[in-house]
C-alpha positions in Angstrom: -4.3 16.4 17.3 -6.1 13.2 17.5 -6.4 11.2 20.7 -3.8 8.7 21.1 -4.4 5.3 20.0 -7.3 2.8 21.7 -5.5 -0.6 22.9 -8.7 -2.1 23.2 -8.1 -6.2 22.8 -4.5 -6.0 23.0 -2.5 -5.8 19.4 -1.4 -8.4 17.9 1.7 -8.9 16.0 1.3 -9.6 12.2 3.0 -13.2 11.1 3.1 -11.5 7.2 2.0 -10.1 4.6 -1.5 -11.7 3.5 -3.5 -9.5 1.0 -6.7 -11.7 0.7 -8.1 -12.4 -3.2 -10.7 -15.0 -1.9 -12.7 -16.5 0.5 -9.7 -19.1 1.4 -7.5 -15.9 2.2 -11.0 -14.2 3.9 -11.0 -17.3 6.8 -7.2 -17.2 7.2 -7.4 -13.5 8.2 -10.5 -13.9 9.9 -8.8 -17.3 12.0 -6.2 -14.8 13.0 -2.9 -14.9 11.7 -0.2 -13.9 14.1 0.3 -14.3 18.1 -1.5 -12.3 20.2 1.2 -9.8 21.7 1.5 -6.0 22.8 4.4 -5.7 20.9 4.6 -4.7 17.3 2.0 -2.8 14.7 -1.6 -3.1 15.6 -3.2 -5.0 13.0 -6.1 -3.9 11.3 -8.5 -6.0 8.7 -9.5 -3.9 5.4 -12.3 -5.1 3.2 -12.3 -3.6 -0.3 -13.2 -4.5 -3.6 -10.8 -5.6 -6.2 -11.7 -2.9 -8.7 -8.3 -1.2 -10.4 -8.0 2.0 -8.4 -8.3 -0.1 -5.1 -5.9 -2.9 -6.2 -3.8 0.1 -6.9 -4.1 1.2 -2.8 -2.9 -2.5 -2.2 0.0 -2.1 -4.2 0.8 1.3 -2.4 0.4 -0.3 1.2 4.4 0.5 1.2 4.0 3.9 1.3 1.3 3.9 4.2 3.2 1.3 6.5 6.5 4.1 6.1 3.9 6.5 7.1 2.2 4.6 10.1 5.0 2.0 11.0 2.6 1.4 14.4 -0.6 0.2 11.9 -0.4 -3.6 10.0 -3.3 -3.3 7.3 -4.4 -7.0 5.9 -6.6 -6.9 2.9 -9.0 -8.9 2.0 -9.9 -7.9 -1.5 -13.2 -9.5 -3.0 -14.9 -9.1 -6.2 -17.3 -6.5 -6.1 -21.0 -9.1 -5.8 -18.7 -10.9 -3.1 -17.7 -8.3 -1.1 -21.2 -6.6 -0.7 -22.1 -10.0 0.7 -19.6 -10.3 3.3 -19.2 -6.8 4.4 -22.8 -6.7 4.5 -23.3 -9.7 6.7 -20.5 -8.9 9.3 -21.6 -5.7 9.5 -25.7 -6.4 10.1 -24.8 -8.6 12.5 -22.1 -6.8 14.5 -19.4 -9.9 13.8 -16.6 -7.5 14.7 -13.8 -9.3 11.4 -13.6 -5.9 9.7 -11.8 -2.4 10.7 -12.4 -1.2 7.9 -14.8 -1.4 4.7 -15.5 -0.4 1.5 -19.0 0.9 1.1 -21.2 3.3 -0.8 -23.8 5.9 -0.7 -26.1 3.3 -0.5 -25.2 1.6 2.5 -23.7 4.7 4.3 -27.2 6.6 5.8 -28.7 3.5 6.5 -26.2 1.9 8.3 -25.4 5.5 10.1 -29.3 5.3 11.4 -28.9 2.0 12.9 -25.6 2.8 14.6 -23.6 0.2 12.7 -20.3 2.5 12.0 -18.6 5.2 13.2 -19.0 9.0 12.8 -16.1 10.2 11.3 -17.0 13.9 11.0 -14.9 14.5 13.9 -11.5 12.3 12.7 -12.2 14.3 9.8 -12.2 17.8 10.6 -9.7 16.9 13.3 -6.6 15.6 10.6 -4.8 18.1 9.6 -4.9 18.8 6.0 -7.1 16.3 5.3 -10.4 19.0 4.6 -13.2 17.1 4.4 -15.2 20.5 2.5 -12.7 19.5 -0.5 -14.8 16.5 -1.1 -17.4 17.2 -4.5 -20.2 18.4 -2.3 -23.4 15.9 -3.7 -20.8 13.3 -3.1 -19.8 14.2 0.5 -23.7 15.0 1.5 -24.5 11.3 0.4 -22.2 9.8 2.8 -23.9 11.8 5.2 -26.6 11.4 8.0 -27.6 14.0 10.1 -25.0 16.2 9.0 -22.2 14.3 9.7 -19.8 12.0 7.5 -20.2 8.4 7.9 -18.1 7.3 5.3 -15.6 9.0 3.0 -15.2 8.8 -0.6 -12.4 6.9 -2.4 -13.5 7.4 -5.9 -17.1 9.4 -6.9 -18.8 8.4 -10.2 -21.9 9.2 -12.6 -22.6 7.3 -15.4 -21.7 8.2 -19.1 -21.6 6.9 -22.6 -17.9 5.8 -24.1 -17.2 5.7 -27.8 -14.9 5.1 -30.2 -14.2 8.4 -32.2 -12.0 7.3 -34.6 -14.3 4.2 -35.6 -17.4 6.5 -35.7 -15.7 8.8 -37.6 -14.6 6.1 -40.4 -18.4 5.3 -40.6 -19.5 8.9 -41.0 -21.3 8.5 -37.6 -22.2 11.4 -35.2 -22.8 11.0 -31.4 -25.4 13.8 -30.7 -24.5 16.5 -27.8 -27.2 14.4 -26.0 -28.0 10.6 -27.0 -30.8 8.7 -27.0 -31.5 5.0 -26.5 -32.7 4.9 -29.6 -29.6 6.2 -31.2 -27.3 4.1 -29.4 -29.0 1.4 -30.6 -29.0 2.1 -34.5 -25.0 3.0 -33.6 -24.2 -0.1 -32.0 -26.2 -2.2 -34.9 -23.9 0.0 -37.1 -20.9 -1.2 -35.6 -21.5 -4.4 -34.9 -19.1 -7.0 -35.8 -19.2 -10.5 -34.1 -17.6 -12.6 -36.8 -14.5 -9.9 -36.1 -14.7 -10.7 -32.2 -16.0 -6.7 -32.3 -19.5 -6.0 -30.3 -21.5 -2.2 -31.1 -21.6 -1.9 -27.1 -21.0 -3.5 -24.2 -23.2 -3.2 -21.2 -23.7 -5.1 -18.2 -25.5 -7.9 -17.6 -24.1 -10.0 -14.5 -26.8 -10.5 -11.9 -26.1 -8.0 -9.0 -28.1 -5.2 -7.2 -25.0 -3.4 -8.2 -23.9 -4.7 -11.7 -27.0 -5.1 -14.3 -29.3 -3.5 -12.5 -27.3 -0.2 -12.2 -27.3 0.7 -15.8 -30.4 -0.8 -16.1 -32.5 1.2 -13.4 -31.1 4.7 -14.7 -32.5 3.5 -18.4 -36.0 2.6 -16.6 -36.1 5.7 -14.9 -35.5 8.0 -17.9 -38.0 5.7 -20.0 -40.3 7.0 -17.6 -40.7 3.9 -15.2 -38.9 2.6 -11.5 -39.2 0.4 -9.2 -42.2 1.7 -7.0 -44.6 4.7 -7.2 -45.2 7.5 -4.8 -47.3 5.1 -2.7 -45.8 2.3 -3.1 -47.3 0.2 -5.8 -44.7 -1.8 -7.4 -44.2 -0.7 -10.7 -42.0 -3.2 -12.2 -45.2 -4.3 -14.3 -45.8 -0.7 -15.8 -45.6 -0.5 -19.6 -42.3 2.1 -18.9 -40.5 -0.7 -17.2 -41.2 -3.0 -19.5 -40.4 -1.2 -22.7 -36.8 -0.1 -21.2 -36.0 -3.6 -20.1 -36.7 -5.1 -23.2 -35.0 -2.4 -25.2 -31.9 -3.3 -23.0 -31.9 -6.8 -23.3 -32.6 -6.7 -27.2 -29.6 -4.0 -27.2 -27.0 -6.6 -25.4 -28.5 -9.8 -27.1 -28.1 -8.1 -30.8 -24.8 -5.7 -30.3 -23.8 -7.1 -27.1 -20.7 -8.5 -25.9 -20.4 -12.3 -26.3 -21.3 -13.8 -22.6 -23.0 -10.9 -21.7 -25.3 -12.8 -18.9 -22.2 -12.8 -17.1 -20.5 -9.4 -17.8 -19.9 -7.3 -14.7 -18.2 -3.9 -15.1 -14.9 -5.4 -15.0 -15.6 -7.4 -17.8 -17.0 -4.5 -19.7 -13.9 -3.0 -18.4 -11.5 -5.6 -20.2 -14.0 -5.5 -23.7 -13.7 -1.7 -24.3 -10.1 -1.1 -23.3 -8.9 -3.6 -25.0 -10.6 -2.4 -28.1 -13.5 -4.9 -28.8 -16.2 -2.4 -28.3 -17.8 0.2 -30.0 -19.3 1.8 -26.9 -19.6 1.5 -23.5 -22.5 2.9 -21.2 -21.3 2.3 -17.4 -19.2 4.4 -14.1 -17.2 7.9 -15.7 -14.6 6.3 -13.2 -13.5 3.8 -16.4 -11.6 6.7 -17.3 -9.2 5.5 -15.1 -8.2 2.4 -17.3 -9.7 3.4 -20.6 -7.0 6.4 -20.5 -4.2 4.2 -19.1 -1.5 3.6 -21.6 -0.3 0.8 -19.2 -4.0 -1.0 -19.3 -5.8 0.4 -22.9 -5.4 0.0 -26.2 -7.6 3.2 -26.8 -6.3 5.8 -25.2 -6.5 9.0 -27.0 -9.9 7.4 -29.2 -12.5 7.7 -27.0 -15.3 10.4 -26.6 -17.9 10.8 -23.6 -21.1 11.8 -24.1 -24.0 12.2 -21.1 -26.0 9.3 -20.3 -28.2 8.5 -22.9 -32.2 9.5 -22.5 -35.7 8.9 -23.1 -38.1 10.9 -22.0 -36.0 13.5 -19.2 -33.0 15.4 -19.4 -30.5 13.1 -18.1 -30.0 9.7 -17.1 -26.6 9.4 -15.2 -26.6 7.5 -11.5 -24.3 8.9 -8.5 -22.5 6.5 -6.6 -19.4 6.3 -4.5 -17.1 3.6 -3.0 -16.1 5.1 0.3 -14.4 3.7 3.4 -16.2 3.6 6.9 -15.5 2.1 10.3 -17.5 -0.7 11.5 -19.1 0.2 15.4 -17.6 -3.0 16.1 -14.0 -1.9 15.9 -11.7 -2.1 18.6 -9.4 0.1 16.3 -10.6 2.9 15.4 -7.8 4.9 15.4 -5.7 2.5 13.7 -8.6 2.2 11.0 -9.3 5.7 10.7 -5.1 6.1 10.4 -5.2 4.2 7.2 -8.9 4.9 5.7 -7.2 8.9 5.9 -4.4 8.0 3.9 -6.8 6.3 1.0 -9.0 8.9 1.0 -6.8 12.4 1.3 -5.3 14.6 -1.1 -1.6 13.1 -0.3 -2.6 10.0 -1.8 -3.7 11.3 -5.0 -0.6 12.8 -5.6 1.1 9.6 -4.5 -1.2 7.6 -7.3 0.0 10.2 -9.7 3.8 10.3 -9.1 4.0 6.4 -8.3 1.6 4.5 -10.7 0.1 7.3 -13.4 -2.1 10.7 -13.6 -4.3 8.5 -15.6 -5.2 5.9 -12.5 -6.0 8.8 -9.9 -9.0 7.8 -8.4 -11.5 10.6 -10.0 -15.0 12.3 -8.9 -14.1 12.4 -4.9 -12.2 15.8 -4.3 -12.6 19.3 -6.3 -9.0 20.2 -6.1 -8.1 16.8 -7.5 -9.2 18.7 -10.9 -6.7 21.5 -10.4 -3.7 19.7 -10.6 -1.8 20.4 -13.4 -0.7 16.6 -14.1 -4.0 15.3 -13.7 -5.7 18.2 -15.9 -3.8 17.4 -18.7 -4.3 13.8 -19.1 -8.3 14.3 -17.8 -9.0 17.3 -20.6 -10.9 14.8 -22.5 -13.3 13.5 -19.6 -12.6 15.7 -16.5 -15.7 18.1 -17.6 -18.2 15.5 -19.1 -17.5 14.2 -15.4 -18.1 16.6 -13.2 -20.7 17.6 -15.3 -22.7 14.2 -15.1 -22.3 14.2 -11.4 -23.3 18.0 -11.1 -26.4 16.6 -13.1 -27.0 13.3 -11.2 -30.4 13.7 -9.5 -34.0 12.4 -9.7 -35.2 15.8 -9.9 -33.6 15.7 -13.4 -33.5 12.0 -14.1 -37.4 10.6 -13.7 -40.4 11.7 -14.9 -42.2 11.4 -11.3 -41.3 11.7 -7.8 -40.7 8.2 -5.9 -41.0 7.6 -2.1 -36.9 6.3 -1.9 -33.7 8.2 -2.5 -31.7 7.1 -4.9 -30.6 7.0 -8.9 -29.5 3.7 -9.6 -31.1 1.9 -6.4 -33.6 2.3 -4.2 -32.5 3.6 -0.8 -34.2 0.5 1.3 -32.6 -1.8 3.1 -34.3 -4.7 1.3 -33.3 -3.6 -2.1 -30.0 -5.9 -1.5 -32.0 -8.9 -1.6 -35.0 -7.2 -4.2 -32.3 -5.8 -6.8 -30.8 -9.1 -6.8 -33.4 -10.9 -7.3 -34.5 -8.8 -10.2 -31.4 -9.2 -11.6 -31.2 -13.0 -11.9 -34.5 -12.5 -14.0 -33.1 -9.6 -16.1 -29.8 -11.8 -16.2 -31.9 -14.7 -17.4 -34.0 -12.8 -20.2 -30.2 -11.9 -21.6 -29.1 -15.2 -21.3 -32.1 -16.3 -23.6 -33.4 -18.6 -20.7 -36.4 -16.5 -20.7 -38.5 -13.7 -22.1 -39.0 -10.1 -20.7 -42.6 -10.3 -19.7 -41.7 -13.6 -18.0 -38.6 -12.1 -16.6 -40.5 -8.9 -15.1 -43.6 -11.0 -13.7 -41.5 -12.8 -11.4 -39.8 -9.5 -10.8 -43.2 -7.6 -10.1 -44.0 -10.4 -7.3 -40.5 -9.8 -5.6 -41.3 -5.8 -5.2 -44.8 -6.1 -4.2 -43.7 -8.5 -1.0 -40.9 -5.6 -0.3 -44.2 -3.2 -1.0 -46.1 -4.5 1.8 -44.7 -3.3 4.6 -43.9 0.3 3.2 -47.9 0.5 2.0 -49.1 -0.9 5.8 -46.6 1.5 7.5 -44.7 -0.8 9.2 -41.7 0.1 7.7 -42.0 4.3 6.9 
């Protein structure tokens, strides 16, 4: 049994429904709809991104108010470059709008270390049913610090390659057991058909920490470059980098998606499942759309193969979106009522038998594979899944050993602002507004200011 609910600053009693999709609906919450009043549901704020499976939560928010009648969720639901932003700033600076948040693995240690959210290792083990050991265990350990859960996964990803079988097949194509760069590219030239409206791949390109330079960074690793070295030299300069980089933009700008400067992985989202694209290399949570007969056109066409290499034995990134519990929260309880329901094995059963088997969110819990409904719409992906996340680590994914965790980021707290920056050059080398030596000498400036204070000690 939990301990009964904290009153702390009174609750107040909700004046409506107001799931946010903006920053106008962001202010209204934040103003503070409603009266304050003891009476009525205690009202919490949930920040999320508007990706599919968590617009699919909204939509469910039903079912969880039947469940907890005494807890009022409001949403405020954000596009993903967005909602980093604002979560990230009310969190840093202890502005107390948020009871609960959407984070990742890259947030979650950090923020653990400096005490901005809550340890929920005892909620967790404390819920009955809700068996926190079921999470997929290089998932659950990277929410963790010290041992303990600081976040909990919503959906787990890796990265992998989507393709079109049937039009590989018509052009006597063959995707190899285990890709290359070099063979994606000769496929996507292949397949390329712009006067059709059909692109050989799509691939991200949208500036972002978290959107271009994801599938980008887990390219440069495997060419045999990154971001720093083992004593922190910034490496963006190194021949590596720059051979990966411009093999990606020359990829996108030749076989590419038309606006791909501005592609983001919903937009790569859209392209592929609504059967513009060849291939796809991005999050093995697609499969959640791609294999929606609601939301695809291509269900039933698509193969996935592992992450496509250079130079190590995989490629694929390991990433989760995950609810925490700002510090800041004067409702914990309340929050951790309603980040339990999103994140337990109830729900995914409730996805199943209220939206589709296909829109479970995948890669967070092991027994989430051994139900019967979901195994039999997953058989194509559910092992090239698990086995990309099984594989996801630097051990297998670089050629050296780097002084930061991390696949697809570096585990810093300035790589926020760094991959970001990076990314408006990479962004602008797609877009044509400049080259990749031009693009990657800017870039190399950026990391060695970040470089500094690691090299003088200041910050290791």
């Amino acid at each position: 049994m939990r301990a009964e609910r904290s009153t702390l600053g009174g609750r107040r009693r909700s004046s409506g429904r107001s799931t946010a999709a903006g920053a106008a609906a962001l202010a209204l919450i934040l103003a503070g709809c409603g009266s304050d009043s003891a009476d009525g549901p205690e009202e919490i704020v949930v920040a999320i991104v508007s990706n599919p499976q968590m617009t699919d939560a909204i939509s469910l928010e039903d079912e969880f108010r039947a469940q907890y009648p005494d807890v009022d969720p409001q949403f405020v639901s954000l596009p993903e470059n967005e909602a980093r932003a604002k979560i990230t700033a009310s969190v840093a600076t202890g502005g107390g709008e948020f009871d609960v948040v959407m984070i990742s693995n890259y947030e979650t240690p950090m923020w653990a270390e400096n005490g901005w959210i809550t340890n929920l290792q005892e909620y967790a083990d404390n819920t009955p049913g809700y068996d926190p050991d079921d999470f997929i265990p290089n998932i659950r350990e990277s929410l963790s610090y010290e041992g303990d859960m600081y976040s909990v996964p919503f959906y787990g990803e890796s990265s992998f390659l989507a393709y079109r079988e049937d039009l590989f097949e018509e052009a006597g194509l063959v995707m190899p057991p285990k890709p290359t760069w070099a063979d994606i590219s000769a496929f996507a030239e292949r397949l390329h058909d712009p006067d059709n409206g059909f692109s050989g791949i799509c691939l991200r390109g949208l500036a972002g920490w978290g959107e271009v330079m994801a599938p980008l960074t887990t390219m440069m690793n495997t060419y045999g470059g990154g971001w720093f070295d083992q004593d922190w030299n910034a490496t963006l300069d190194s021949p590596e980098v720059e051979a990966a980089v411009t093999d990606y933009v020359n990829l996108v700008r030749n076989s590419g998606q038309p606006g791909a400067a501005t592609s983001g992985f919903g937009d790569c989202l859209t392209q592929y499942s609504q059967g513009n694209a060849a291939m796809w290399y991005d999050a093995t949570s697609m499969v959640s759309t791609v294999e929606d007969p609601a939301s695809s056109l291509v269900v039933g066409k698509t193969g996935y193969a592992q992450a496509p290499v250079q130079e190590t034995d995989s490629s694929g990134w390991l990433y989760s979106w995950s609810l925490a519990i700002p510090a800041t929260s004067e409702k914990k309880d309340a929050a951790w009522d309603f980040v339990s329901w999103m994140t337990n094995k109830d729900y995914i059963q409730l996805v199943g038998d209220k939206i589709s088997w296909e829109r479970v969110p995948p890669g967070s819990r092991l027994s989430t594979y051994e139900i019967p409904e979901f195994a039999d719409v997953a058989r194509a992906y559910a092992e090239p899944t698990l086995t990309a996340m099984a594989g996801a680590s630097q051990e297998t994914s670089m050629t050296g050993s780097v002084p930061y965790p991390g696949l697809q980021f570096v585990g810093i707290p300035e790589f926020q602002d760094l991959g970001t920056r990076v990314a408006q050059q990479i962004s602008a080398a797609i877009a044509g507004q400049k080259t990749v030596p031009e693009a990657l000498e800017q870039s190399q400036r950026y990391a060695e200011t970040v470089a500094e204070s690691y090299q003088s000690g200041e910050n290791k």
